[in-house]
C-alpha positions in Angstrom: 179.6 78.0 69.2 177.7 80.6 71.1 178.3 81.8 74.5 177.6 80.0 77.6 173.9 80.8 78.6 174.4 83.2 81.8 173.5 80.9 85.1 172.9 81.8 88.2 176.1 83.5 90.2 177.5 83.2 93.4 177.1 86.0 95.1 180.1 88.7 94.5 182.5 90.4 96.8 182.1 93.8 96.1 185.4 95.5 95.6 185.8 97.5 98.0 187.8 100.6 95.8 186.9 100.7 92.5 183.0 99.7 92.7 182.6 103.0 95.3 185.3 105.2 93.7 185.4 104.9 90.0 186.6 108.1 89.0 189.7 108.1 91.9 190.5 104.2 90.4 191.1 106.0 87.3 193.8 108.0 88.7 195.4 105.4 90.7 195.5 102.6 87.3 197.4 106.2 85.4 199.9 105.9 87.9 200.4 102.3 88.5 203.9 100.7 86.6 204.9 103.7 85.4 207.4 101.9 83.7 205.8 99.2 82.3 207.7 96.6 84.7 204.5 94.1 85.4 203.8 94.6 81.5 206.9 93.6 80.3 206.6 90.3 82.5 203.1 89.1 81.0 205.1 89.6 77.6 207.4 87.1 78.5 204.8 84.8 80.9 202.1 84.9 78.3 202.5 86.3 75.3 199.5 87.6 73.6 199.9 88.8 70.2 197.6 87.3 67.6 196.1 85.3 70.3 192.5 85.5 72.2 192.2 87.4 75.6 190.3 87.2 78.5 190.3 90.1 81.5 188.4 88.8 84.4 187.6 91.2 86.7 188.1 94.7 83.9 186.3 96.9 85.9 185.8 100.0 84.0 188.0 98.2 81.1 191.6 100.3 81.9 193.7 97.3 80.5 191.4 96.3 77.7 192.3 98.8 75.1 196.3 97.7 76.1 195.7 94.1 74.9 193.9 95.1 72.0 196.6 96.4 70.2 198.1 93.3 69.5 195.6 90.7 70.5 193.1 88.8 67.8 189.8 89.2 70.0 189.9 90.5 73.8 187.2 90.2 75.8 186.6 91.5 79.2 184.1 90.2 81.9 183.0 92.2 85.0 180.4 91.9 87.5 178.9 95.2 88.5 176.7 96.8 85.6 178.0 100.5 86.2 181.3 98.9 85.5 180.4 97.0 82.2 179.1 100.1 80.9 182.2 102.2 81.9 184.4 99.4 79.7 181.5 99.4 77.1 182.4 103.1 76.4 185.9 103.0 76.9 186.6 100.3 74.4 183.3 101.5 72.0 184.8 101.0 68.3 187.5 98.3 69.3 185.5 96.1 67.3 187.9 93.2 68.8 186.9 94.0 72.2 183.6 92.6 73.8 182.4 93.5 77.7 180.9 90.7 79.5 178.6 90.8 82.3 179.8 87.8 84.6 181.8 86.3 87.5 185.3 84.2 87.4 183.4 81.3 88.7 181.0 81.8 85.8 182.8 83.2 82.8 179.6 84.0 80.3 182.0 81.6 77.3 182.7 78.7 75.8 184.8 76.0 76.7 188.2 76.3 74.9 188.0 79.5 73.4 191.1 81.4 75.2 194.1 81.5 74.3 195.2 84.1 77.7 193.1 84.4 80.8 194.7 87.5 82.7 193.2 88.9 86.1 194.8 91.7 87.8 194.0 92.4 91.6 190.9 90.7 91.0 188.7 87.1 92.0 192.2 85.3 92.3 193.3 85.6 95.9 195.0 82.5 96.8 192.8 79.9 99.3 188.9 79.9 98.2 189.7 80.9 94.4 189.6 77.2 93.3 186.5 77.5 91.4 187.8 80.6 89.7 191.0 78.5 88.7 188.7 75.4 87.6 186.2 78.1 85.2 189.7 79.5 83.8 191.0 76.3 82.8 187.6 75.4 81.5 187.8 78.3 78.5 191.3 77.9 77.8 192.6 76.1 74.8 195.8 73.6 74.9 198.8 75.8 75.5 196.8 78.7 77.2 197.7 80.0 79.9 196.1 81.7 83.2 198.1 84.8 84.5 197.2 86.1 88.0 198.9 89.4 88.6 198.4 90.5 92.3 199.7 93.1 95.2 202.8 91.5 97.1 201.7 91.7 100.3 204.9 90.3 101.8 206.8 93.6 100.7 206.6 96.9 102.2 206.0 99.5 102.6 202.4 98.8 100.2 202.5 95.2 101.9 202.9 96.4 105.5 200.0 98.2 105.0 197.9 96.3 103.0 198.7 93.7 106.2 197.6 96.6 108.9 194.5 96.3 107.4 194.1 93.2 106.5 195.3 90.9 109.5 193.8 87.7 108.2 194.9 87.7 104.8 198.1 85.5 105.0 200.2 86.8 101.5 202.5 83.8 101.9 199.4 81.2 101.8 198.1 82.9 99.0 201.4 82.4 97.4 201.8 79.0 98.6 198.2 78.1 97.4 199.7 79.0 93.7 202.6 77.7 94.0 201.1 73.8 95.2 199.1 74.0 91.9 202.3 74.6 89.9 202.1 78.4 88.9 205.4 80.2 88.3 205.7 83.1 90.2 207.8 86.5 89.2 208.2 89.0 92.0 208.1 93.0 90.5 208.9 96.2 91.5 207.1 98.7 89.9 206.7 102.7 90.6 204.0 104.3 90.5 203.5 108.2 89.8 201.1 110.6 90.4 200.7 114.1 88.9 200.4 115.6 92.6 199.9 114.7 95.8 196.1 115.4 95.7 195.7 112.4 93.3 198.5 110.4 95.9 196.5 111.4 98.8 192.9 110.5 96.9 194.2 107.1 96.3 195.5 106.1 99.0 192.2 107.1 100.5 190.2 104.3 98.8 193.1 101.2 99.4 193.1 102.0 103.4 191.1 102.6 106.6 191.4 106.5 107.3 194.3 105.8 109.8 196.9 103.7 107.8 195.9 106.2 104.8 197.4 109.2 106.8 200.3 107.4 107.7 201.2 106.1 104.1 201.0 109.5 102.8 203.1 111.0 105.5 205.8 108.2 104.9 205.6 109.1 100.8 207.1 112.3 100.1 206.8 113.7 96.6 205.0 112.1 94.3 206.0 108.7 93.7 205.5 105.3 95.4 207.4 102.1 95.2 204.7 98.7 95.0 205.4 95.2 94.7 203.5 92.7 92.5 203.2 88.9 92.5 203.1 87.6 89.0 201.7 83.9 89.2 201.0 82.1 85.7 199.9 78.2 84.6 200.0 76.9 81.2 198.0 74.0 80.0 199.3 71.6 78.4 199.0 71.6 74.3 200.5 73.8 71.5 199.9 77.6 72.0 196.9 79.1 69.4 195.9 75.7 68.2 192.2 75.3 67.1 191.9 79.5 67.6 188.0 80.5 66.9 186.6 83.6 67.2 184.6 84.1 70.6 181.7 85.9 69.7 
């Protein structure tokens, strides 16, 4: 079965890092879990070997390349055009990796023809994501699962200022939101490293307001920096791989 026809998106949310700063996103995904810590959680949350991914939300396709080492088909779906084309040429000659333009609340695929559905700091944000969870659920096969991997807000020092400048997002509605619709959550510490304190300063330059950015950096000496993740995951209910097709 072919692809969904594209439809007519909601509008979008433009990101406000990685759309405008490509090149300094680049350094700050290098750094992130330095020590594979959120990895080694979607191994044991959702499994993917042999098994049909989908990234929603790739940007420039940093994580694509990852799955693909193991994974039967990945496929990742993005958005902003200069964005598919940056994952376009990252992942050119993975012939198991496709770039899709398209939204979570309108995944450009089939029904049932996902076996993982991974978004990470992307379109899953706790309350107003329900269409996003519905359109995941939707392409998933029996014994797929959705994994939302996302900042934990309600751990400092990241989260205390990720909640300076955001003082209406709520990080324990967001986790209550997943947690009402029977997610699992894993809480992980990760590190991440920068080469030097250029690249530390240039990212924290596109996560904060100009204020909170100058006091993160004073507050971080040297060049490493100690972030929280939420790891939320669902699985439907079925037998894992069953009925596997190719996507495309």
């Amino acid at each position: 079965m072919p692809p969904r026809p594209a439809a007519r998106a909601p509008a979008v949310l433009p990101s406000p890092n990685i759309w405008h700063w490509p090149a300094v996103y680049e350094v700050e995904n290098a750094a992130q879990d330095a020590h594979d810590a959120v990895w080694t959680v979607l191994g044991e949350v959702a499994p993917w070997a042999g098994l049909d991914v989908v990234d929603v939300g790739c940007g420039a396709g940093f994580h694509l390349p990852r799955f693909a080492g193991t994974a039967r088909t990945v496929v990742g779906v993005e958005p902003h055009p200069p964005l598919v084309e940056l994952a376009r040429a990252r992942t050119d000659g993975l012939g198991r990796v496709h770039v899709l333009a398209g939204t979570g609340e309108r995944l450009p695929l089939p029904d049932a023809r996902a076996d993982v559905v991974h978004a990470r700091t992307a379109c899953f944000f706790g309350p107003g994501c329900e269409p996003a969870v519905a359109e995941a659920e939707r392409v998933l096969r029996p014994g797929g699962v959705l994994v939302v991997v996302d900042l934990d807000a309600t751990r400092g020092p990241y989260g205390e200022w990720m909640r300076t400048d955001l003082p209406r997002y709520d990080p324990v509605a967001a986790e209550r939101f997943f947690a009402d619709r029977g997610f699992g959550l894993r809480r992980v510490d990760t590190t991440w490293r920068f080469a030097d304190r250029a690249a530390l300063r240039s990212v924290l330059g596109i996560e904060f307001s100009a204020r909170v950015a100058d006091r993160a950096f004073e507050r971080t000496p040297g060049l490493t920096l100690d972030v929280a993740y939420r790891v939320h995951w669902r699985r439907t209910p079925g037998v894992p791989g069953a009925g596997a097709q190719a996507f495309l």
